[in-house]
Backbone as CSV, one residue per row, in Angstrom:
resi,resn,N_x,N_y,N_z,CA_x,CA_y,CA_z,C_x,C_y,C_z
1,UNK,165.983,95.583,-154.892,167.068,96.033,-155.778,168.119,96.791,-154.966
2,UNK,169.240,96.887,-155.242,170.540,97.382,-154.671,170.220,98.880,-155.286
3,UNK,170.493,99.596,-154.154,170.776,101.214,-154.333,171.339,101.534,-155.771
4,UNK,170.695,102.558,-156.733,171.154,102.441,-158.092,170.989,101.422,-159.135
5,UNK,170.149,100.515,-158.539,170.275,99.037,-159.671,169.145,99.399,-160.114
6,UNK,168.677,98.345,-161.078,167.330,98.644,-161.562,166.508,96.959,-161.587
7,UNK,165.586,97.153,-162.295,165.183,95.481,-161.776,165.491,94.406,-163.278
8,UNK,166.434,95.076,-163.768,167.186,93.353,-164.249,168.793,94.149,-164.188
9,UNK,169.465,95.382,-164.123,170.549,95.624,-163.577,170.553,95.804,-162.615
10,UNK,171.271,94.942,-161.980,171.243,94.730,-160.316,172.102,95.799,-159.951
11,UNK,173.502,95.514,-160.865,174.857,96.033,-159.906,174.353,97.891,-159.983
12,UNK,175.190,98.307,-158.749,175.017,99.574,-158.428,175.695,100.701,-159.817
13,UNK,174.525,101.404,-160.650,175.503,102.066,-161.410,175.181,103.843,-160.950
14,UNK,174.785,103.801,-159.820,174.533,105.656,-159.550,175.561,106.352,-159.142
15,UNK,175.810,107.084,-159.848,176.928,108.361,-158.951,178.121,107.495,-159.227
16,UNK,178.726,106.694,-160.316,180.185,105.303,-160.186,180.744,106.473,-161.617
17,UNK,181.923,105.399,-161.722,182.957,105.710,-162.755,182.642,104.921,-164.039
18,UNK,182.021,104.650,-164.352,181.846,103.193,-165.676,182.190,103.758,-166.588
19,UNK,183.239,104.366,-166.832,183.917,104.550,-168.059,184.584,103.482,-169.297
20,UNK,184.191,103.821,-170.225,184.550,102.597,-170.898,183.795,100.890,-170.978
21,UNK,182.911,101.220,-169.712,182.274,99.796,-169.387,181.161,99.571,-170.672
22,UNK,181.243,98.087,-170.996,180.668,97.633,-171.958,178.582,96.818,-171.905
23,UNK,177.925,97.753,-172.141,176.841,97.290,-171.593,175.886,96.874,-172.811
24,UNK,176.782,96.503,-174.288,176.148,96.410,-175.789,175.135,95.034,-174.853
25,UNK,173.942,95.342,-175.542,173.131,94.137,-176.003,172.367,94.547,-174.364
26,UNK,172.673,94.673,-173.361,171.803,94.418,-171.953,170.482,94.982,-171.735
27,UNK,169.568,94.054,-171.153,168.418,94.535,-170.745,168.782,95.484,-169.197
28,UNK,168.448,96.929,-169.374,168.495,97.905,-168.093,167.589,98.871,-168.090
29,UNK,166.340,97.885,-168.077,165.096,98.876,-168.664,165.192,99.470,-167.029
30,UNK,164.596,101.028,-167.066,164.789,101.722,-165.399,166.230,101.585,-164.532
31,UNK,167.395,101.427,-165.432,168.321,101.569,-164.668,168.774,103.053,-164.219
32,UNK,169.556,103.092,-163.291,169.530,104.225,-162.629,171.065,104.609,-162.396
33,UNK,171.550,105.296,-164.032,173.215,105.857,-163.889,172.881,107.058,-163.155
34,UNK,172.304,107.890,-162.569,172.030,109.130,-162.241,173.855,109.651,-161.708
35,UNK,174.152,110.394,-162.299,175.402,111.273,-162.207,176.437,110.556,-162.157
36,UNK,176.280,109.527,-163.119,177.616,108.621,-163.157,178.404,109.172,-163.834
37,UNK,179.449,108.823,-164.692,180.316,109.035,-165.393,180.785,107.462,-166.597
38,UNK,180.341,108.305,-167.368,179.787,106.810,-168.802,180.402,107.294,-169.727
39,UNK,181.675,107.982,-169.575,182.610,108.399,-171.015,183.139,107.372,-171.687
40,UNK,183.204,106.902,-173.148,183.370,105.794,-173.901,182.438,104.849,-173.738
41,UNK,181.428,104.483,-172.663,180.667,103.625,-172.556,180.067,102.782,-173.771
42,UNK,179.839,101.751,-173.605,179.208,100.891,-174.801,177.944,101.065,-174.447
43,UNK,176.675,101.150,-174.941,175.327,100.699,-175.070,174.348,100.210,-176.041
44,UNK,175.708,99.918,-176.622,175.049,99.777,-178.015,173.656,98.146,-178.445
45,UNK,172.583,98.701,-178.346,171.703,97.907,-179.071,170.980,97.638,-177.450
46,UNK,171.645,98.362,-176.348,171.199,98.041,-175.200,169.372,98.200,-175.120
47,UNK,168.644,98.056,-174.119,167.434,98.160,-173.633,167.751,98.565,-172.681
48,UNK,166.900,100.207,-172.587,167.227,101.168,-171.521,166.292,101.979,-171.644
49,UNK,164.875,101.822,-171.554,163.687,101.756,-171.410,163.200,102.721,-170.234
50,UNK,163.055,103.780,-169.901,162.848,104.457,-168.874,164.292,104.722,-167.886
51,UNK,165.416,104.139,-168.566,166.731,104.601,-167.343,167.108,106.697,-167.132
52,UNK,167.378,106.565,-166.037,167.700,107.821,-165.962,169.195,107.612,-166.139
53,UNK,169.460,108.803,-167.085,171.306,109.238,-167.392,171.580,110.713,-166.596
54,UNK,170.044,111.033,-165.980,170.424,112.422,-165.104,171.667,112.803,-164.605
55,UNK,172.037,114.361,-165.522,173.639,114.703,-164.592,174.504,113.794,-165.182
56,UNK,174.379,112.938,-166.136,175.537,112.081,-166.315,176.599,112.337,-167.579
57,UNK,177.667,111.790,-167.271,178.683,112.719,-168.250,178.813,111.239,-169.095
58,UNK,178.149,111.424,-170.398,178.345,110.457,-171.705,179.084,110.675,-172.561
59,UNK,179.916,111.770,-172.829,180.361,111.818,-173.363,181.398,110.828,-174.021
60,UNK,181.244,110.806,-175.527,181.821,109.863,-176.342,180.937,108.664,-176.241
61,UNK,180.247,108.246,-175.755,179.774,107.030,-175.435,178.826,106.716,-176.583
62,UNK,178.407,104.936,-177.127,177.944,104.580,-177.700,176.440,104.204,-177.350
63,UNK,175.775,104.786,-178.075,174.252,104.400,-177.871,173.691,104.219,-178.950
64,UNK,174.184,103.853,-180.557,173.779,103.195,-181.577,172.802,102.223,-181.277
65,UNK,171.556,102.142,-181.605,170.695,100.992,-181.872,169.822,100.806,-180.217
66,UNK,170.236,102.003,-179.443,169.385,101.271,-177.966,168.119,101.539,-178.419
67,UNK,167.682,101.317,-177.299,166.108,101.476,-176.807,166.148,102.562,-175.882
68,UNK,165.757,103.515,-175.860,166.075,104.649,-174.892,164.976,105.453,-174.626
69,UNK,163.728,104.592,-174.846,162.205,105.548,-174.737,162.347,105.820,-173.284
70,UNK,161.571,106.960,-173.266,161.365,107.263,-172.129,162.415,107.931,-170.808
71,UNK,163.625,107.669,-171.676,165.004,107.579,-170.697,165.153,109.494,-170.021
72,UNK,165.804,109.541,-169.195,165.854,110.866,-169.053,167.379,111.144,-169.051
73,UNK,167.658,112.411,-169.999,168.933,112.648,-170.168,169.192,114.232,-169.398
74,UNK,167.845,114.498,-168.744,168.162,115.908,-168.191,169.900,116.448,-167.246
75,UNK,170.074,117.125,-168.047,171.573,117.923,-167.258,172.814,116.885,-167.728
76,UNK,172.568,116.084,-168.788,172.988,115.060,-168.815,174.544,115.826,-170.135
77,UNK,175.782,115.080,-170.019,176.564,115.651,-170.760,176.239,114.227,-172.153
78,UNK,175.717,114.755,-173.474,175.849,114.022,-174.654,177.089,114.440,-175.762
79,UNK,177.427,114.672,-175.097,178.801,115.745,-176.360,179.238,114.393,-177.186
80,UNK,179.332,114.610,-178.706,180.421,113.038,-179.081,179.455,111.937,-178.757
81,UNK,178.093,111.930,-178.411,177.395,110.789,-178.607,177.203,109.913,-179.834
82,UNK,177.246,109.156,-180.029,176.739,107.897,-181.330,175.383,107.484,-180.367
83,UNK,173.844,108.287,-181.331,173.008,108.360,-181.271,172.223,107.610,-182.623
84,UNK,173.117,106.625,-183.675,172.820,106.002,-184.529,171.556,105.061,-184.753
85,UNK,170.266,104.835,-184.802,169.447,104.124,-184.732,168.739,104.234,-183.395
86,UNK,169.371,105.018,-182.669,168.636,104.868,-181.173,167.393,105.484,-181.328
87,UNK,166.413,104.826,-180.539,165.205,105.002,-180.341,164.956,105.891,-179.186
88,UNK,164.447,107.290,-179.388,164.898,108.278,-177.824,162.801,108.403,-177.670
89,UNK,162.137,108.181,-178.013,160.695,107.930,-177.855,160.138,108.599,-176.699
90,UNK,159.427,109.788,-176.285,159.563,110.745,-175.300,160.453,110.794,-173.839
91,UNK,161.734,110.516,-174.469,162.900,110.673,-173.845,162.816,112.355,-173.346
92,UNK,163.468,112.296,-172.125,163.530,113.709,-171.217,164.962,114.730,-171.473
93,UNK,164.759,115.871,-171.724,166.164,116.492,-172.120,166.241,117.537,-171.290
94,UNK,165.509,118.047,-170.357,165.349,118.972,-169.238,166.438,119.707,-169.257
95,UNK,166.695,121.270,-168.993,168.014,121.887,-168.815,169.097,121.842,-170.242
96,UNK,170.194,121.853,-170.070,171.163,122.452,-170.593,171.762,120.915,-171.172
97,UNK,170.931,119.880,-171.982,171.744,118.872,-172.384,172.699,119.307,-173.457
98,UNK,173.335,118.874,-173.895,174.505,119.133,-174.513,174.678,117.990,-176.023
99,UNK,174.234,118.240,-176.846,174.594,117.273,-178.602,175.942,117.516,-179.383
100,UNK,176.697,118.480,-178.939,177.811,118.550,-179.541,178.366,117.801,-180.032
101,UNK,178.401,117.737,-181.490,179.245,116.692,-182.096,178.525,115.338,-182.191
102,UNK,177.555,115.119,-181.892,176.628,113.689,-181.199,176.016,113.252,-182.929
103,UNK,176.066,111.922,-182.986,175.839,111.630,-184.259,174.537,110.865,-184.144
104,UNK,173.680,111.417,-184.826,172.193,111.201,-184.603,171.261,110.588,-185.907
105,UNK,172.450,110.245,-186.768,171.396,109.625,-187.695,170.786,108.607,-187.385
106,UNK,169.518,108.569,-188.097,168.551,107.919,-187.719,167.943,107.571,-186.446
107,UNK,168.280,108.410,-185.560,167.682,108.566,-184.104,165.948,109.081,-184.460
108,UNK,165.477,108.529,-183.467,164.180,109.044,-183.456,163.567,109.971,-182.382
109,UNK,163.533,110.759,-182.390,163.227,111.487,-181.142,161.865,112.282,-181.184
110,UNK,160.786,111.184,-181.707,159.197,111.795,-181.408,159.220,111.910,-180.249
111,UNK,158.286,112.965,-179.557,157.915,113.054,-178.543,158.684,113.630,-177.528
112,UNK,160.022,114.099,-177.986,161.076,114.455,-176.806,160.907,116.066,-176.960
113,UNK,160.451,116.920,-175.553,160.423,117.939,-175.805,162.169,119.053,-175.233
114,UNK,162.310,119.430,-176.773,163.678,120.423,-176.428,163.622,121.550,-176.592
115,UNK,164.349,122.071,-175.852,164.520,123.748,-176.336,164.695,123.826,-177.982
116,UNK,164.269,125.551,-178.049,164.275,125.919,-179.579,166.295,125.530,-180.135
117,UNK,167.127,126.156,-179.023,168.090,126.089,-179.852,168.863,124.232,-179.627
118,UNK,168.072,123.607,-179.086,168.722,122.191,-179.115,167.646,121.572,-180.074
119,UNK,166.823,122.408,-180.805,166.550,121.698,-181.779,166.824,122.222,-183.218
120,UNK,167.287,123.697,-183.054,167.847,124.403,-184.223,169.390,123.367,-184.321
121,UNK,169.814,123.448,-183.210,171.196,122.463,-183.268,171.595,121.263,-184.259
122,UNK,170.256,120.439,-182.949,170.277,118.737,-183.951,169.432,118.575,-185.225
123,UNK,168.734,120.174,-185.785,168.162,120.167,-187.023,169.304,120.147,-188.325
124,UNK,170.373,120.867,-187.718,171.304,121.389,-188.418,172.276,119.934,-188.927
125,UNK,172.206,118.474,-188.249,172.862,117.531,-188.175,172.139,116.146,-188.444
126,UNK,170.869,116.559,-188.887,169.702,115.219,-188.066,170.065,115.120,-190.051
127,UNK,169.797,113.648,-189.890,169.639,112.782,-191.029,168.909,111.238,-190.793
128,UNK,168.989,110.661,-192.160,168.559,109.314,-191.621,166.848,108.825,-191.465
129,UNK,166.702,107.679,-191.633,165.513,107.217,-191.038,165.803,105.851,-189.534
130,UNK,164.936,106.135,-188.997,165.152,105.039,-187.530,164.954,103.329,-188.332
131,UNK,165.815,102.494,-188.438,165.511,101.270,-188.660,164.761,101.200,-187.933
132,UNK,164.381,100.875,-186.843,163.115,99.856,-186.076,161.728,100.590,-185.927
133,UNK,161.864,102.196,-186.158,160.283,102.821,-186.251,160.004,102.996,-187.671
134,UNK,161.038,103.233,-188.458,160.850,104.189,-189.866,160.393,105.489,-189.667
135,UNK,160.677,105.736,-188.795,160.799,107.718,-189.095,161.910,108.304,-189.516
136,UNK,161.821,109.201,-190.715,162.707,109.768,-190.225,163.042,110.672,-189.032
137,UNK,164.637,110.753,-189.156,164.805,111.763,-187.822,164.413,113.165,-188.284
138,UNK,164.559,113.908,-189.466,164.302,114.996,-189.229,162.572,115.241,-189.031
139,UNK,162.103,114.413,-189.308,160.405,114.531,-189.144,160.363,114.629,-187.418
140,UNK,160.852,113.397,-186.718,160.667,113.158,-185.527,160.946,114.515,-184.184
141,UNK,161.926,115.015,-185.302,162.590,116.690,-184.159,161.627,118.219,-185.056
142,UNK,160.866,117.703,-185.951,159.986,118.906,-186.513,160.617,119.521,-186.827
143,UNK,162.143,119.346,-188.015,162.674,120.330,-188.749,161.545,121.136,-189.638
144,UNK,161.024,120.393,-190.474,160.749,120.865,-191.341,159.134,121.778,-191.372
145,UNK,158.593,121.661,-189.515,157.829,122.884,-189.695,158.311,124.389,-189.502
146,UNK,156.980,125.111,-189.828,157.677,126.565,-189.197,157.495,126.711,-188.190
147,UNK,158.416,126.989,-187.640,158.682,127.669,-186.213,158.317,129.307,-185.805
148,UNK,158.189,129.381,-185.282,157.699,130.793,-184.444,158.583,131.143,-183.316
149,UNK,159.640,131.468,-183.868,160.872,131.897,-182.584,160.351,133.016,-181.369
150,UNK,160.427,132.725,-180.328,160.577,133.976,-179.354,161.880,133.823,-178.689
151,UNK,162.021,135.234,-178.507,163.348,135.525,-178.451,162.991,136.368,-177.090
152,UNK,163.664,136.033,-176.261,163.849,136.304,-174.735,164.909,137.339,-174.171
């Protein structure tokens, strides 16, 4: 595989500009944007199955309907995401990810472990059930247990 590719995205997407670039529908299971820059990006309905988005600035970008188990979004900018149907399935959020504004209905995010206030956040916004798992999202981010805040 080419530096940054993954093994069915060949072309190099690590550390690039792909702004705006259109990647709806592609298989990029383990692709490797690590600190790209994916503002407006399409991904919509993509397969992205273990890809790392590490460090990467998404903002605005479409990720309605992917496949995104496993993916790691640590340090990753999500501000303005369309998180619509996406499947985030112990997806990685490490550090200071960012949901601002990020539209998450019906996202599923069992298994993704976040900080208390990135989940007080996307509790505050989460709606929806996941077409392809049937969870809902607020089940999947544990709105609705009690929490036990510590405060630091």
């Amino acid at each position: 595989a080419f530096k940054g590719g993954g093994p069915y995205g060949q072309g190099v997407t690590r550390g690039q500009d792909l702004s705006g670039k259109d990647f709806s529908g592609q298989t990029l299971i383990r692709q490797d944007f690590k600190t790209s820059i994916l503002r407006q990006a399409n991904f919509k309905g993509a397969k992205l199955l273990g890809a790392s988005f590490f460090d990467a600035d998404l903002t605005g970008a479409d990720l309605s309907e992917a496949d995104l188990r496993g993916a790691d979004f640590s340090l990753a900018n999500v501000t303005k995401v369309n998180l619509t149907n996406a499947n985030l399935e112990g997806a990685t959020m490490m550090g200071n990810t960012s949901f601002k504004g990020s539209n998450i209905t019906g996202a599923d995010f069992t298994d993704v472990p976040l900080r208390d206030d990135q989940r007080v956040y996307l509790c505050k916004v989460a709606d929806g059930v996941n077409a392809t798992t049937g969870n809902a999202t607020r089940d999947t981010l544990l709105c609705n247990l009690e929490h036990h805040h510590h405060h630091h």
